[in-house]
TORGU-458538 format. One record per residue (C-alpha): x, y, z; residue number from 1. Coordinates in steps of 0.2 Angstrom, whole numbers. Layout:
N
+-------+-------+-------+-----+
:     u :     v :     w :  nr :
+-------+-------+-------+-----+
:     X :     Y :     Z : NUM :
...
+-------+-------+-------+-----+
END
This chain:
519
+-------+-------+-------+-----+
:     u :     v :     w :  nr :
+-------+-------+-------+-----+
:  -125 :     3 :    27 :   1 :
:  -124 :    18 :    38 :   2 :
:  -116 :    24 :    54 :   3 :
:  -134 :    26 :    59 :   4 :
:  -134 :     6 :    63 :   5 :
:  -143 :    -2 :    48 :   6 :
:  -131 :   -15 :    50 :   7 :
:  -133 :   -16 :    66 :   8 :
:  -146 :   -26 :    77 :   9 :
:  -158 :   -13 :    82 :  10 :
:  -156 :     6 :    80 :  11 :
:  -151 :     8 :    97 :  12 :
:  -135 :    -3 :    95 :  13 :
:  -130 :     7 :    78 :  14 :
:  -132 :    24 :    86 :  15 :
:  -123 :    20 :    99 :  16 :
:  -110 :    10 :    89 :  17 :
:  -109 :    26 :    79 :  18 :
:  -109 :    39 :    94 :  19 :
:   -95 :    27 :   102 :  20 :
:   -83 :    30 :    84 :  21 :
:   -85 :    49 :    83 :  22 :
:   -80 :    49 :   101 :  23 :
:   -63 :    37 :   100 :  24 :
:   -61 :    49 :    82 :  25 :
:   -61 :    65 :    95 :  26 :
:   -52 :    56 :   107 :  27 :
:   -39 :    50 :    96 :  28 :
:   -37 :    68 :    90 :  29 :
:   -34 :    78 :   104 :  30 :
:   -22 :    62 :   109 :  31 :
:   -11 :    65 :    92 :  32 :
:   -11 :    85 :    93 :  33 :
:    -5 :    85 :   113 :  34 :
:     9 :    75 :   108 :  35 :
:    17 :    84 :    94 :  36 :
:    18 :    83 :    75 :  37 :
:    34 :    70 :    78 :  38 :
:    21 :    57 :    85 :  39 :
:    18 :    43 :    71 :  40 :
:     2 :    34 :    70 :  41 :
:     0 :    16 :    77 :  42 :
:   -13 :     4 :    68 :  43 :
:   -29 :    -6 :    72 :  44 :
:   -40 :   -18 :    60 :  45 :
:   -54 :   -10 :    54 :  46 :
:   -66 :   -21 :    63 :  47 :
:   -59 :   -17 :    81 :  48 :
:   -42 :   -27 :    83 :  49 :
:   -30 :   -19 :    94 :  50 :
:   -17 :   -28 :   101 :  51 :
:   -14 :   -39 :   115 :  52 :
:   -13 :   -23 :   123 :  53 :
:   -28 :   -15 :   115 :  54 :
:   -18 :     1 :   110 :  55 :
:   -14 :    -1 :    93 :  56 :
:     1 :   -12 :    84 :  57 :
:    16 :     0 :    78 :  58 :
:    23 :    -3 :    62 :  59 :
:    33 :   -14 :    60 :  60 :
:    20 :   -27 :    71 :  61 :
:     8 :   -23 :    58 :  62 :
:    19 :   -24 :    41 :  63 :
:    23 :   -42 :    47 :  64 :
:     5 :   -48 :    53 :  65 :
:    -3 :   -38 :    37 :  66 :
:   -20 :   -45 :    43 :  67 :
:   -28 :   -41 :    59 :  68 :
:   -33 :   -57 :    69 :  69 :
:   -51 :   -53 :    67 :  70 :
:   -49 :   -53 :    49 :  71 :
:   -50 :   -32 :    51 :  72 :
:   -37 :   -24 :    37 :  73 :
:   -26 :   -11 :    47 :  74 :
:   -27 :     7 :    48 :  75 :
:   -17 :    22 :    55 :  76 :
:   -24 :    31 :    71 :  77 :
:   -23 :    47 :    62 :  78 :
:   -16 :    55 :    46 :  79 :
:     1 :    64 :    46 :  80 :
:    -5 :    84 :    41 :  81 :
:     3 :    90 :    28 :  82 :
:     1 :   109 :    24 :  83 :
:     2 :   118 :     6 :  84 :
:    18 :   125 :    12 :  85 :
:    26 :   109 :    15 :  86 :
:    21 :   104 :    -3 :  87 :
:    27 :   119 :   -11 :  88 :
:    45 :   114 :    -3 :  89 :
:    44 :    96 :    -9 :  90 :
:    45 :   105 :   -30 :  91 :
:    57 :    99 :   -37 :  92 :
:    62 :    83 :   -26 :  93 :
:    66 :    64 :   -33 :  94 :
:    53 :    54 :   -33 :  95 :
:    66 :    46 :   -19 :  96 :
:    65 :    61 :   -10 :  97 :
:    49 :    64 :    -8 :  98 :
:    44 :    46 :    -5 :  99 :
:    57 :    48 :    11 : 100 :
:    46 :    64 :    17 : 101 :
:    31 :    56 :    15 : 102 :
:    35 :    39 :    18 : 103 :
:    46 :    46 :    39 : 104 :
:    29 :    54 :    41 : 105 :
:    20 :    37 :    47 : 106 :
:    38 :    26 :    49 : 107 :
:    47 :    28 :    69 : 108 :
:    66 :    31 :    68 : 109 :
:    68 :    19 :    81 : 110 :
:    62 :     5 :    68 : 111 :
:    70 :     9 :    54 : 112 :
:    81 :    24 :    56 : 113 :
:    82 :    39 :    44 : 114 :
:    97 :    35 :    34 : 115 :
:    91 :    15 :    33 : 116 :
:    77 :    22 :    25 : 117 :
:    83 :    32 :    13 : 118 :
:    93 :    16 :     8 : 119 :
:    78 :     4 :     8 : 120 :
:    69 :    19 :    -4 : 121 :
:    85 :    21 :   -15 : 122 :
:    86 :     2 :   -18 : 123 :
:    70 :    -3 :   -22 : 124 :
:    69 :    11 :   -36 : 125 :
:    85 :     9 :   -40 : 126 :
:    81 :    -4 :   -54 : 127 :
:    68 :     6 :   -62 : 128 :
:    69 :     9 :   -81 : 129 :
:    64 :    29 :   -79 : 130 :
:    77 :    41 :   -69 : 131 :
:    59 :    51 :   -63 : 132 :
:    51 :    32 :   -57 : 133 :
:    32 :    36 :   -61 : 134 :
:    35 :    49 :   -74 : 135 :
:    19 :    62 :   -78 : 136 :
:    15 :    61 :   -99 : 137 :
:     5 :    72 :  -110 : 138 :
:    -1 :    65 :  -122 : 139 :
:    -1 :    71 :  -139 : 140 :
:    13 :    82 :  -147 : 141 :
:     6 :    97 :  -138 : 142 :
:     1 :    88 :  -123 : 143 :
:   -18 :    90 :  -130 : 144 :
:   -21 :    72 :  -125 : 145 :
:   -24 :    64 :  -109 : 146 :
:   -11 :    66 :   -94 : 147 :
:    -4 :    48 :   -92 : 148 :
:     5 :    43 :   -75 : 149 :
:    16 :    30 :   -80 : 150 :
:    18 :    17 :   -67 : 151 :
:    24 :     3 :   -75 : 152 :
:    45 :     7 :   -78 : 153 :
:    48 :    -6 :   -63 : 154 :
:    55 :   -25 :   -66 : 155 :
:    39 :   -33 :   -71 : 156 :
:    32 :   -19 :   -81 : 157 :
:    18 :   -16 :   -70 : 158 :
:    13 :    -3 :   -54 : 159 :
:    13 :   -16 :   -41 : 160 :
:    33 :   -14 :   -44 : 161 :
:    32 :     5 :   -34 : 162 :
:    26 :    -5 :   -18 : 163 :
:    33 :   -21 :   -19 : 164 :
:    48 :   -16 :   -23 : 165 :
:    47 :    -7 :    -6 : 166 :
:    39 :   -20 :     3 : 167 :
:    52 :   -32 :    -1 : 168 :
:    66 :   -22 :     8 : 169 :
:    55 :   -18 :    20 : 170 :
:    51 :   -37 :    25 : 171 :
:    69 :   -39 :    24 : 172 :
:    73 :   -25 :    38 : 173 :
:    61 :   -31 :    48 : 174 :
:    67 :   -48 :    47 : 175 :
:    85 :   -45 :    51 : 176 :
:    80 :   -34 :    64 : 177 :
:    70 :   -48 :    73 : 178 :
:    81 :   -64 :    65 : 179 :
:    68 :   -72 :    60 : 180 :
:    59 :   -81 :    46 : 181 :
:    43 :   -76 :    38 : 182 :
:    31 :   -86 :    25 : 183 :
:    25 :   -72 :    13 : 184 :
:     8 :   -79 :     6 : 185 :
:    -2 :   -69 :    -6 : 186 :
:   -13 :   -70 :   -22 : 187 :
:   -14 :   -61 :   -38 : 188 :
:   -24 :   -58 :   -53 : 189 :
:    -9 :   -54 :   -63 : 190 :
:     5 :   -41 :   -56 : 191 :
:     4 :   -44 :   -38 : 192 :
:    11 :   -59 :   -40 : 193 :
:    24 :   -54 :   -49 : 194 :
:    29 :   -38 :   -42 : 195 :
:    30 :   -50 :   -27 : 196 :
:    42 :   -62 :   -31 : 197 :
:    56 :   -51 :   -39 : 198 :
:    54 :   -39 :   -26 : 199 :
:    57 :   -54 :   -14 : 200 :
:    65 :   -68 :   -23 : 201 :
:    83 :   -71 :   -15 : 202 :
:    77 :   -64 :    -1 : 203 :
:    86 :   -73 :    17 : 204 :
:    75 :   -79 :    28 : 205 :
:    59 :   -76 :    15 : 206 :
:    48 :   -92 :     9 : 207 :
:    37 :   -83 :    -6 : 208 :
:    20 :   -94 :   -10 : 209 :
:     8 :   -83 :   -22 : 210 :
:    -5 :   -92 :   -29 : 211 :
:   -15 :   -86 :   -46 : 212 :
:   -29 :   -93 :   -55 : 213 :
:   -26 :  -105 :   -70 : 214 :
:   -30 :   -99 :   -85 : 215 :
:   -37 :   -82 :   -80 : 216 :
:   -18 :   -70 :   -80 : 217 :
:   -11 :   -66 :   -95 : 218 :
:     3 :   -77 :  -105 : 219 :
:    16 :   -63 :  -101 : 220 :
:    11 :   -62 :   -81 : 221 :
:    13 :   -79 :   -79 : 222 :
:    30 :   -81 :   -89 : 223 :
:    34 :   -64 :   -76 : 224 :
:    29 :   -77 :   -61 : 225 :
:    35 :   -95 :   -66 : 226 :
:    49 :   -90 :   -74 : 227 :
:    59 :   -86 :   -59 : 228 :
:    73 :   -97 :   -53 : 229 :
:    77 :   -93 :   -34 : 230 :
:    70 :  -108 :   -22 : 231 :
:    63 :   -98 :   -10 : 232 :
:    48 :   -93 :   -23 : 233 :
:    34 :  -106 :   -25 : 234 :
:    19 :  -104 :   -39 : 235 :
:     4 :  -111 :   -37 : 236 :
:   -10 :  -110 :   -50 : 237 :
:   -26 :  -114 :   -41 : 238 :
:   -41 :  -123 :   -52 : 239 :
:   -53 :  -107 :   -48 : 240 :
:   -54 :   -87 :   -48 : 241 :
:   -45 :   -75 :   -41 : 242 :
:   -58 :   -72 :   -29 : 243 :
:   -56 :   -91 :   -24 : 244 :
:   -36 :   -88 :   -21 : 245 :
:   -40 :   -72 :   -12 : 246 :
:   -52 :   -82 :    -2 : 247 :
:   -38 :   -95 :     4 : 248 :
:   -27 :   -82 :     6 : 249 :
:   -38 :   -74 :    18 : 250 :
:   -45 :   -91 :    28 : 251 :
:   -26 :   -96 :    31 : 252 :
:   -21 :   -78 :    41 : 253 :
:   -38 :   -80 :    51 : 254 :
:   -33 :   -97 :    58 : 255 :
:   -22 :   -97 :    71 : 256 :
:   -12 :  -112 :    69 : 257 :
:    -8 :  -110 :    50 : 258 :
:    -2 :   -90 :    55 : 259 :
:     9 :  -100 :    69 : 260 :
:    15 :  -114 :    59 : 261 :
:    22 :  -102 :    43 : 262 :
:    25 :   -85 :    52 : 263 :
:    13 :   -78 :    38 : 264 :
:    17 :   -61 :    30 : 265 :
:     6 :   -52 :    19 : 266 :
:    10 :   -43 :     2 : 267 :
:    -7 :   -42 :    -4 : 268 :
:   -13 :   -22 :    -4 : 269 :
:   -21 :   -28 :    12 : 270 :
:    -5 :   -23 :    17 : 271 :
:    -3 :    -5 :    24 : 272 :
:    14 :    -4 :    18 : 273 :
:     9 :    -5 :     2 : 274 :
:    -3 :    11 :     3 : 275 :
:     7 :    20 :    11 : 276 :
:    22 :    18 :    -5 : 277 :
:     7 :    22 :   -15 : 278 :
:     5 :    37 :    -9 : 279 :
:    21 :    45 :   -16 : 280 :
:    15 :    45 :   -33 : 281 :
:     0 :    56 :   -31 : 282 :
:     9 :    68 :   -23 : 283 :
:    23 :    66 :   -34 : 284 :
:     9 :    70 :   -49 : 285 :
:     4 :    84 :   -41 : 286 :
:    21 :    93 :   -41 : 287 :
:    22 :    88 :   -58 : 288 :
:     7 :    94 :   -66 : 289 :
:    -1 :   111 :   -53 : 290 :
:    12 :   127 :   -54 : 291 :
:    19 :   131 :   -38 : 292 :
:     9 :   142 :   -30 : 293 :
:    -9 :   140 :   -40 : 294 :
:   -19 :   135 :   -28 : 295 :
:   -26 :   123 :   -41 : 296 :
:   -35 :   107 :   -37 : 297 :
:   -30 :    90 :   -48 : 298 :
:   -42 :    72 :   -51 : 299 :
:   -35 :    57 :   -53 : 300 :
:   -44 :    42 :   -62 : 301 :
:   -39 :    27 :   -57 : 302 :
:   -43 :     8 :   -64 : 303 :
:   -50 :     0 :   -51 : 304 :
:   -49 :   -19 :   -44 : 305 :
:   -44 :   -23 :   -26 : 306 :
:   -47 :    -5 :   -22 : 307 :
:   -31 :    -1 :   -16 : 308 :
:   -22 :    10 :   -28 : 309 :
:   -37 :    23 :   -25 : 310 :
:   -40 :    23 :    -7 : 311 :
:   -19 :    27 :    -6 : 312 :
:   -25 :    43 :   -17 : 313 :
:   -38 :    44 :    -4 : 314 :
:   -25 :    44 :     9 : 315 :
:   -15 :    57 :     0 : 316 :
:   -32 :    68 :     1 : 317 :
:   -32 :    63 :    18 : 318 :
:   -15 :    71 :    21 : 319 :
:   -18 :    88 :    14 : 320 :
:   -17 :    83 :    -5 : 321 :
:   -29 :    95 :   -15 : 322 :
:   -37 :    84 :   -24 : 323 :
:   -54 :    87 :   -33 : 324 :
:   -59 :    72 :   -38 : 325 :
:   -55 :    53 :   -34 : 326 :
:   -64 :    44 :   -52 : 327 :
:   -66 :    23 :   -48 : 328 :
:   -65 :    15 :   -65 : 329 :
:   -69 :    -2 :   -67 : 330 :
:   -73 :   -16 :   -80 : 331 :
:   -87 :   -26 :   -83 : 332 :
:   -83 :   -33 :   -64 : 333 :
:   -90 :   -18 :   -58 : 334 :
:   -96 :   -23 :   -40 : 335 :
:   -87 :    -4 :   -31 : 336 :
:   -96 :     6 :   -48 : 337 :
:  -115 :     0 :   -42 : 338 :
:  -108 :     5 :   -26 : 339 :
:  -106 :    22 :   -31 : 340 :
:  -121 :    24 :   -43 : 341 :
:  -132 :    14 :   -33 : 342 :
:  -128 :    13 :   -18 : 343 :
:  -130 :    -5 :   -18 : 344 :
:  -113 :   -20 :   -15 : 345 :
:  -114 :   -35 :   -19 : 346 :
:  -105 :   -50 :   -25 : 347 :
:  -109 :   -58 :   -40 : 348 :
:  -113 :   -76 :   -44 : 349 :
:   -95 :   -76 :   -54 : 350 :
:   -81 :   -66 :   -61 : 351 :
:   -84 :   -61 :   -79 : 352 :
:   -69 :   -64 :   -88 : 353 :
:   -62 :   -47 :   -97 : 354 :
:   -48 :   -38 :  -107 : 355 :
:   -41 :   -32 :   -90 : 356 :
:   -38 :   -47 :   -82 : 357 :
:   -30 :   -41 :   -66 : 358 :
:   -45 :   -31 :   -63 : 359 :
:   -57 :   -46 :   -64 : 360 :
:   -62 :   -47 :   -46 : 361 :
:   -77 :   -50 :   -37 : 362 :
:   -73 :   -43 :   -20 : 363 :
:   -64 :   -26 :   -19 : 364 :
:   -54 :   -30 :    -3 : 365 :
:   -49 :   -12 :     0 : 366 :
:   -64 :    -6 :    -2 : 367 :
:   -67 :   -12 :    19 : 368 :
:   -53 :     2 :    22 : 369 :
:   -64 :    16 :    15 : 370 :
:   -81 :    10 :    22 : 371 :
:   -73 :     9 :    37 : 372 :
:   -68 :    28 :    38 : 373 :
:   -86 :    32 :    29 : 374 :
:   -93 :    28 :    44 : 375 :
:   -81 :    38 :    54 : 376 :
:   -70 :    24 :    59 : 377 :
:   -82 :    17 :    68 : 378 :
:   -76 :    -1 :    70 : 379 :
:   -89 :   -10 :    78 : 380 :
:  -102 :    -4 :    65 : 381 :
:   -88 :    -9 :    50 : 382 :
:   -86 :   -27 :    57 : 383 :
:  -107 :   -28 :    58 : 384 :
:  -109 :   -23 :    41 : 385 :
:   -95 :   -35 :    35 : 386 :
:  -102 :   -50 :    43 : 387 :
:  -119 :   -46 :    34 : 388 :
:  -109 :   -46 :    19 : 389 :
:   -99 :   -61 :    21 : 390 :
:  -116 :   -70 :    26 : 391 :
:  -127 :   -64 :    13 : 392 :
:  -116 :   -56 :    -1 : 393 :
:  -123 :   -39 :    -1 : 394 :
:  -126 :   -23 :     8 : 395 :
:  -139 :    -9 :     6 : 396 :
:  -131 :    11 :     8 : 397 :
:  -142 :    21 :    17 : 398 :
:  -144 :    36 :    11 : 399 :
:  -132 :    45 :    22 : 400 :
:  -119 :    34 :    17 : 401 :
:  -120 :    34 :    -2 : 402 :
:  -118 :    54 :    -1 : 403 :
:  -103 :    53 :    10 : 404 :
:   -95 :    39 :    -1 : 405 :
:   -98 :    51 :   -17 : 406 :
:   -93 :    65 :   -10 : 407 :
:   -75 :    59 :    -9 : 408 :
:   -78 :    48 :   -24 : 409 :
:   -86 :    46 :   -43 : 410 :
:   -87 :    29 :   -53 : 411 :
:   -89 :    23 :   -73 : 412 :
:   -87 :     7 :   -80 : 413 :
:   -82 :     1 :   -98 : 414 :
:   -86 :   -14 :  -107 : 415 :
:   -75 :   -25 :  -118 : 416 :
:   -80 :   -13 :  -133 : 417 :
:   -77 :     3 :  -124 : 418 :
:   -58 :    -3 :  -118 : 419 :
:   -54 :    -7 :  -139 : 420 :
:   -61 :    11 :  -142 : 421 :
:   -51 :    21 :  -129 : 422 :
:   -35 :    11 :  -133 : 423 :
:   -38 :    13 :  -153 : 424 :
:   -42 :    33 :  -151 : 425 :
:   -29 :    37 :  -142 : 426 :
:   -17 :    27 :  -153 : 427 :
:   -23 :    34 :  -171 : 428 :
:   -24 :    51 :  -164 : 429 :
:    -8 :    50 :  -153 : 430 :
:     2 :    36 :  -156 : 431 :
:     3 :    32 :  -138 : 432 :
:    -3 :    15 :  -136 : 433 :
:   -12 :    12 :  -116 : 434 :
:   -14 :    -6 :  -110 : 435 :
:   -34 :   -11 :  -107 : 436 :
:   -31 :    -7 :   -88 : 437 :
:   -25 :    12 :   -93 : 438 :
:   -39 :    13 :  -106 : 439 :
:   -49 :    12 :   -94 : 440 :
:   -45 :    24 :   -82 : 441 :
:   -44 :    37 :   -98 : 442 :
:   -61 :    31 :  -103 : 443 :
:   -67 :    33 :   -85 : 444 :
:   -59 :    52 :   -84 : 445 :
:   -69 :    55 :  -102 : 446 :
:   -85 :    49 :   -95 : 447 :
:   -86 :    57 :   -77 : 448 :
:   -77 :    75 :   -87 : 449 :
:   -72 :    84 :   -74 : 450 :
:   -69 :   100 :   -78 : 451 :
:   -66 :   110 :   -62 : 452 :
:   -44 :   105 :   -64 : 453 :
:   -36 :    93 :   -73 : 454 :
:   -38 :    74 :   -71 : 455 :
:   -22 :    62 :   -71 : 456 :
:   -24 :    45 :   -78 : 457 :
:   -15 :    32 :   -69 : 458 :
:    -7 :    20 :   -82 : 459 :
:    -4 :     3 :   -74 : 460 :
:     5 :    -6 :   -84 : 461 :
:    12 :    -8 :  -103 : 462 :
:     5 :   -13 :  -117 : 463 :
:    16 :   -28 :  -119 : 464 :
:    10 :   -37 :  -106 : 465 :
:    -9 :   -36 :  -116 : 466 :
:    -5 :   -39 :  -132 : 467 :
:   -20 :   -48 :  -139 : 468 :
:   -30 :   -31 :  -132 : 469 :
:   -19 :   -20 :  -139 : 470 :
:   -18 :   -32 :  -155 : 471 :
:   -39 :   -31 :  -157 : 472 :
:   -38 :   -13 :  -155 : 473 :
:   -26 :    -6 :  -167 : 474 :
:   -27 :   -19 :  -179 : 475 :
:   -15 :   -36 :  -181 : 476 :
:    -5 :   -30 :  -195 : 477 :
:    -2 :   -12 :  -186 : 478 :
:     3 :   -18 :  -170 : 479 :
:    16 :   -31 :  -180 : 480 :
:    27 :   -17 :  -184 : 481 :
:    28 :   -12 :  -166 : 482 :
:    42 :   -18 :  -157 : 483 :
:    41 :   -29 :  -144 : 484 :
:    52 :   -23 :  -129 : 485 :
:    66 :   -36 :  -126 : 486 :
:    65 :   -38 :  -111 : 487 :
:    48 :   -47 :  -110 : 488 :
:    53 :   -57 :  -125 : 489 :
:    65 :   -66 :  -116 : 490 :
:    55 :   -73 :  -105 : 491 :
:    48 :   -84 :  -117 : 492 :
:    62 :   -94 :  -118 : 493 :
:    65 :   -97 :  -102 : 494 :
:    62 :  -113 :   -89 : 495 :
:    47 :  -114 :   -80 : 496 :
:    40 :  -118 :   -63 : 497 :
:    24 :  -119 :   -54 : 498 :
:    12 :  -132 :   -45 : 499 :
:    -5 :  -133 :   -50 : 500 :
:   -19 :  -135 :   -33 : 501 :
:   -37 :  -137 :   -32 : 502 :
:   -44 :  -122 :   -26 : 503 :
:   -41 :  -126 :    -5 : 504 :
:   -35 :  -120 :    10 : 505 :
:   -31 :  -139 :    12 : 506 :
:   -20 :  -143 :    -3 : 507 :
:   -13 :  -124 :    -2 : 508 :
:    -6 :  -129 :    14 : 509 :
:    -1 :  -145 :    13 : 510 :
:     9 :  -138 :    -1 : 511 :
:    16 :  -125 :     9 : 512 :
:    22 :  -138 :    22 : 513 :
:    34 :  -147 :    11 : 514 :
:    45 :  -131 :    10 : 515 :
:    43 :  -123 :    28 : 516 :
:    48 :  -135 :    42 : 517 :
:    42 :  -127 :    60 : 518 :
:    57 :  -127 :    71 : 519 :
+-------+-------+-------+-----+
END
């Protein structure tokens, strides 16, 4: 796997594939820099889509396709530049105000003008149960603990809230704008889905399907998902994985007819509108946790699944962000940590069941995004290397590759044992109690041990949404004296809705078709 073509036919075809990237990389460059630091990007799949036009789709286009129709995920042309200066002037802003500085940086005024923006931000974090929206903890009573980005003060208790929310307003724009219908299809292992359908339920013009695998999301995110009145949201358990839903999900926005028939809209983290509001909180972190004018560095270590809660710190890097070190923790699903130990990707016969359920995934779809700029976007060697995979389930990193990937990127897993113990430490010596994802990001940061500047540890969601990890941890009789937080206690008692599938594209849209009627 290598820009040097060992996915390609022939080392002939890969160089040249490779010397053809880093030429469209140079000329894209001096492009962007002859047209000022006002120009925004414009986006192309990752395995070569353009456009009708072949020049790249703006925005807005690609928000509302989410998928390229070559199954390619979509990319900026260039990252926005932002120097240390810039960020020394963003201490002290909202969490609003800097996601609008960051956020107008890739977003053309004459698609959603500056004050509608502001608007769309100030909404979707309007709801949000902290003033500071992802607020930076130390833990400990002296902070002597592990520093905690808490990403999970949004409607559903979880961080898929920070983009959804966002996305949802987003969709909304867009679809006035064009009136217009859109059929929002997507699948989750857990908070996805429901991030989704509060941040769209109500929505005009806005059919929300998200399908989840039966039996393998926790009690509390399926009560967050089917619990939800508003007739425009429809739940589909599917008799199969995650992956399998993914896999649906994936087959219905590469055929043409099924895009056409449903005006499909995507709000998995396939979605570029979903990195890009993920990229607010690591530079929010940063202003929260380096003093002004330090010159320090900051790591983040970041529990792991679909991949694209890291590449948008990636991103961030990407931007200007110092970051030190980008830290991939995973659980016993650990297809992107052989990746970076070994060099070696493959897909797995199935999908090990864990305490972190929403991270139980056997294919990191994200993780296309970064291959794809690990070989120096270079989209014809990307879409050569994914066809291998699709075909045969794995890909070998050449050695050139491997060293690139860790040189922006360390890895560590955690078994089922190891999450009880980091979520147990922490709460005997601390009192903080972490859900299993955010245990294992801590337990990730304490295996890699960076000691060249301090490492953030992005918490994902709360504990209540876990409570039989968090239960096994500290000990039944303990965690019964802990409150419950109302709020997800509630929803116990409420109706429920959803529609059960064999795991098809078939029974998926035939379903589908009894709500959205093609005018």
């Amino acid at each position: 796997m290598s820009a040097t073509g060992e996915f390609v036919t022939g080392a002939v075809a890969g160089v040249a594939a490779a010397v053809a990237g880093v030429m469209l990389v140079q000329q894209r460059s001096k492009f962007v820099k002859a047209l000022g630091l006002q120009q925004k990007p414009v986006y192309t799949s990752t395995r070569g889509f353009a456009g009708k036009d072949g020049k790249g789709l703006d925005f807005e286009t690609a928000v509302l396709a989410g998928l390229g129709e070559d199954g390619g995920l979509f990319v900026p042309s260039f990252f926005p530049q932002v120097s240390q200066d810039t960020i020394d002037s963003w201490y002290g802003l909202s969490f609003q105000a800097l996601a609008y500085e960051i956020m107008s940086l890739y977003i053309p005024e004459n698609q959603v003008p500056a004050d509608k923006l502001r608007d769309i931000i100030d909404r979707s974090y309007a709801t949000f149960r902290h003033e500071e929206v992802t607020p930076v903890v130390r833990v400990g009573s002296e902070g002597e603990g592990p520093k905690v980005l808490e990403l999970w003060h949004g409607e559903t208790w979880a961080f898929k809230d920070v983009a959804l929310s966002f996305l949802g307003n987003m969709f909304e724009h867009f679809i006035t704008r064009r009136n217009s219908l859109v059929t929002v299809l997507g699948a989750t292992s857990g908070d996805t889905g429901s991030s989704a359908i509060h941040g769209l339920r109500g929505k005009k013009g806005v059919e929300v399907f998200i399908l989840f695998p039966e039996g393998r999301v926790s009690p509390i995110q399926e009560l967050q998902m089917t619990t939800v009145a508003e007739e425009n949201v429809h739940c589909l358990a599917v008799k199969g994985t995650f992956d399998d839903a993914q896999a649906i999900v994936k087959a219905m926005f590469r055929d043409p007819s099924a895009r056409e028939q449903f005006n499909l809209g995507a709000v998995n983290s396939i979605n570029f509108c979903r990195i890009l509001a993920q990229i607010t909180y690591y530079f929010y972190s940063y202003l929260r946790i380096v003093p002004k004018g330090s010159g320090k560095r900051i790591s983040f270590s970041v529990p792991t699944g679909n991949f694209g809660d890291i590449l948008a710190g990636y991103y961030a890097k990407r931007m200007g962000l110092p970051v030190d070190r980008l830290i991939v923790a995973t659980n016993d699903n650990e297809i992107v940590h052989q990746f970076f130990s070994r060099g070696e990707y493959f897909k797995p016969a199935e999908v090990q069941q864990t305490l972190a359920p929403s991270m139980d995934i056997c294919v990191s779809s994200n993780f296309e995004r970064f291959l794809y700029h690990m070989v120096d976007d270079d989209a014809e060697t990307l879409a050569a290397m994914m066809k291998e995979f699709e075909e045969t389930g794995k890909l070998k990193a050449s050695e050139d590759l491997l060293r690139r990937s860790q040189a922006e990127m360390s890895s560590a897993s955690l078994s089922r044992s190891e999450i009880i113990a980091v979520v147990k430490d922490n709460y005997e010596k601390y009192q903080y109690l972490l859900d299993p994802h955010s245990a294992i990001g801590v337990g990730a940061a304490d295996k890699v041990n960076v000691t060249t500047s301090d490492v953030v540890c992005l918490a994902c969601a709360h504990w209540g949404k876990f409570t039989d990890a968090a239960g096994q941890a500290i000990g039944e009789e303990t965690f019964a004296k802990i409150p419950y937080p109302p709020l997800l206690e509630q929803l116990k008692s409420l109706p429920k809705r959803k529609t059960v599938l064999d795991a098809t594209k078939d029974a998926v849209r035939n379903e589908m078709s009894k709500f959205v009627k093609k005018e």
